[in-house]
N, C-alpha and C positions, 0 to 999 in steps of 0.2 A: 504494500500500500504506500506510498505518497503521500497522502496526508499523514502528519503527524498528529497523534493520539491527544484530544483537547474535550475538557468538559467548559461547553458554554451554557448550560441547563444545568440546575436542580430541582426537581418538582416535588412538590412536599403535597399530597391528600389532607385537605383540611374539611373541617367539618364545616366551617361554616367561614365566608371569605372574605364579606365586610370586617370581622374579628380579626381574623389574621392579618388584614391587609392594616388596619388600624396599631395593631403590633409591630410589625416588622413596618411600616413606614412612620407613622406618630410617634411612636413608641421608641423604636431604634435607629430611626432618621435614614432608615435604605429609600432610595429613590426611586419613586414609583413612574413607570415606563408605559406600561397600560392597563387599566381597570374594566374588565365585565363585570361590571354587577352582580353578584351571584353563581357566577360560574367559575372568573380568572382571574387573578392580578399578576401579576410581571415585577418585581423589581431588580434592581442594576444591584447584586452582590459582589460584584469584582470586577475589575477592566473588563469588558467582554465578555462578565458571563451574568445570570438571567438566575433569580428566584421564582420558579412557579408556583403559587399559591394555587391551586385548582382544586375544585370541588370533588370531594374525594367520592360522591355519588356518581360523577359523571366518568369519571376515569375510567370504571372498566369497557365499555365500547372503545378505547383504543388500548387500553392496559391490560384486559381481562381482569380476572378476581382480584378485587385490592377490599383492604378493610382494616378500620382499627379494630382493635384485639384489648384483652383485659391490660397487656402489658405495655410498657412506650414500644414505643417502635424501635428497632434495634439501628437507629442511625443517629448519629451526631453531627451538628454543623459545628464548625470551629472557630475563634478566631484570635490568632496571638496577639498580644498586645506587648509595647512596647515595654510596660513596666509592672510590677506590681500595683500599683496602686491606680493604674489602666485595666487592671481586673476588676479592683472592686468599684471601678467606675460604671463600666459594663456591666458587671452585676445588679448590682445598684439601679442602675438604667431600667433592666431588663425588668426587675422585680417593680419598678415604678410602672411598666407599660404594659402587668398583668402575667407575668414569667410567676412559675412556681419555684421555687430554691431547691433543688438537689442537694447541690454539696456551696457552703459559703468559701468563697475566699479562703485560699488553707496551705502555706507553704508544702513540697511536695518533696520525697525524699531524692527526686533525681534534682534538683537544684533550681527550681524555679515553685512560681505559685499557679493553682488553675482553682476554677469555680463552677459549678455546672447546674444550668437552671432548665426547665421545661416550658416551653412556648404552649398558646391555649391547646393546642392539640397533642400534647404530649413532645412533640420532638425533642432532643437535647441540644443546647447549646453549651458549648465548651469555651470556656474565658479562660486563656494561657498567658502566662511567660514564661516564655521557655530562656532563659538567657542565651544559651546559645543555636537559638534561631535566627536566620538572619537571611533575606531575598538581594543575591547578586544585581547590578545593574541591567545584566540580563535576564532576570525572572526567575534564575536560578536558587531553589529554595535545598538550605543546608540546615541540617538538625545538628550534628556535632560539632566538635571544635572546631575553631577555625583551620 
């Protein structure tokens, strides 16, 4: 293949979309791209790439079977932050714009701090710093030392 391997989509099954879209753009300040009413919302989560908020009824005509379940859903969105105290900013955020708190704020034994809280439909969000995280001039994303 030619093309190189790229996610510019993420679509999250939500219950209900005015909710989520009030979240993740009021709430957490993502920029909202295009709204249906009731069925989609769209926001810009990263250079070039797309949050699908879609109505988790309507998805299986292109998804097949999807469904929440008693448990969250086994996927995490992430997002590092520069510092610690850019977590409990995020967190903070998130719990003001209707997030449920998993884990608060909490230094972590590999050497940075994370937090983890639940958007109205269960998903997780992960609040990181990771110290030694760090995105090259070319997009190049490193997790160890330097």
């Amino acid at each position: 293949m030619d093309l190189p391997p790229a996610i510019t989509a993420i679509t999250l099954g939500v219950r209900d979309v005015a909710a989520s879209r009030a979240f993740y753009v009021e709430g957490l300040g993502f920029r909202e791209v295009l709204h249906l009413p009731g069925d989609i919302c769209f926001v810009q989560c990263a250079p070039g790439q797309l949050l699908a908020l879609w109505d988790v009824a309507a998805m299986p005509g292109e998804y097949g079977d999807v469904a929440h379940g008693p448990s969250a859903p086994p996927t995490s969105l992430g997002h590092n932050a520069a510092t610690a105290d850019d977590v409990e900013s995020l967190y903070a955020a998130a719990l003001a714009a209707g997030a449920t708190s998993i884990s608060a704020p909490t230094e972590r034994e590999w050497g940075g701090t994370s937090a983890c809280v639940a958007d109205p439909d269960g998903f997780r969000w992960d609040f990181v710093h990771n110290p030694n995280f760090r995105v090259d001039a070319d997009g190049t994303v490193h997790l160890g030392e330097a």
